[in-house]
N, C-alpha and C positions, 0 to 999 in steps of 0.2 A: 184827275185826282193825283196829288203827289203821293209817291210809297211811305211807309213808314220811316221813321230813324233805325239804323242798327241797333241789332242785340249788344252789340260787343260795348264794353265800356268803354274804350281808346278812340270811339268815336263822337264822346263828348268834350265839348270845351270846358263846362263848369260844372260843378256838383251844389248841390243844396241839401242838407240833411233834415229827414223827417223820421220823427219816432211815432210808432201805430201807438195807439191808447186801445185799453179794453174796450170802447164800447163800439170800436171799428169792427171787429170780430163781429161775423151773423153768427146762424144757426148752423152750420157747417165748417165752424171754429176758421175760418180763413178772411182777410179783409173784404168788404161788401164793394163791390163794384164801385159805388157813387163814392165812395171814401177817395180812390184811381184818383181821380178828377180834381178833387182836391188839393191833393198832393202837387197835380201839374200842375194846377191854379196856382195853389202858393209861391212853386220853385219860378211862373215866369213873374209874379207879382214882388217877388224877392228880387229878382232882378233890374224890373224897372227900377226899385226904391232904391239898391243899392248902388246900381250907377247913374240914378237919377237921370234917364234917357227919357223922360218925361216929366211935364212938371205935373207933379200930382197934388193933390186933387183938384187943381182949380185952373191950370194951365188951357191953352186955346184948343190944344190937340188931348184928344184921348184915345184908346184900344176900345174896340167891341168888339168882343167872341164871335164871331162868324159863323163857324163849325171847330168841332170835335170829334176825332176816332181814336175808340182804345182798343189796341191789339191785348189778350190779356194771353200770357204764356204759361208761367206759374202763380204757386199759390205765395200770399206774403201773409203774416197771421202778426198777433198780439203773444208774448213782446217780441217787438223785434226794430232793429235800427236798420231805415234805409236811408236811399240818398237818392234825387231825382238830377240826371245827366242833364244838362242843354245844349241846345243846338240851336242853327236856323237851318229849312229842307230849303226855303224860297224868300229872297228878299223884293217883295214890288216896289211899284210911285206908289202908293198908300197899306199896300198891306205888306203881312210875312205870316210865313208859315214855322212856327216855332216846333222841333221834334222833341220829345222825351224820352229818356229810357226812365225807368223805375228799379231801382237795384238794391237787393238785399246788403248788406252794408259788406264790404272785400270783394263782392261776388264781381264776375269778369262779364256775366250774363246777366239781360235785364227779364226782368220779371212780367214788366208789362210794357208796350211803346205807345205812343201819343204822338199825335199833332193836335197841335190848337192853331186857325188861322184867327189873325185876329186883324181886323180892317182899323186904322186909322180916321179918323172923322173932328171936324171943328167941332167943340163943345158945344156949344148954341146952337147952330144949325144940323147938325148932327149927319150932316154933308162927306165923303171922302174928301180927303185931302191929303197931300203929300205927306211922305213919316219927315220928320225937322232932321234937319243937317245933322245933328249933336246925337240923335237916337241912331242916324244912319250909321257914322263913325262906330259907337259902342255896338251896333249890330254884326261891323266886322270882326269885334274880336271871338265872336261867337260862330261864325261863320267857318266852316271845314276849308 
């Protein structure tokens, strides 16, 4: 298993910003675990659409979640502006392992760390297969 991403901010390539809503908050006034996940989900899903490193939704290749680990450090609560770091830990012939940090918005420390691997597979056949030329390149500039 690869380790986690860095706490430190400086060791992300790109930021995506998330704002908590009320009803992220549990009973213990701090965001609820499953909210984490979210957050990660959206900041790599932001990325595929914004540099279009995949053709969504209907292209030959797609991403499937594979695994998930969330380190949680601190608390993050309602209101509050964060921002989710990216990275890549490992780039394969069909998968990568994307890292996260979670960061309170200026803050130099993340709050929570992620991997998500995600395997690459044909649409149809639902088969692995290589990540495409064009995702490989956009994965460099992510890349430490």
């Amino acid at each position: 298993m690869t380790d986690f991403p860095s706490t430190e901010r400086i060791a992300y390539s790109l930021f995506f910003p998330m704002t908590t809503r009320w009803r992220d908050n549990d009973v213990y006034g701090h965001i609820n675990n499953a909210y984490y996940y979210e957050f990660f989900d959206t900041a790599v899903n932001q990325w595929l659409l914004k540099t279009e490193a995949l053709d969504l939704p209907d292209g030959p290749v797609i991403g499937l979640v594979a695994e998930t680990a969330c380190k949680f450090r601190s608390a993050v609560s309602y209101p509050q502006q964060l921002e989710v770091g990216l990275t890549t830990l490992r780039v394969g012939k069909s998968s990568v392992i994307f890292g996260m940090g979670l960061f309170a918005e200026k803050s130099n420390e993340a709050a929570a760390l992620c991997r998500f691997v995600h395997v690459y597979v044909d649409q149809e056949s639902r088969r692995p297969t290589p990540i495409p030329a064009a995702m490989l390149e956009k994965l460099k500039l992510l890349t430490p």
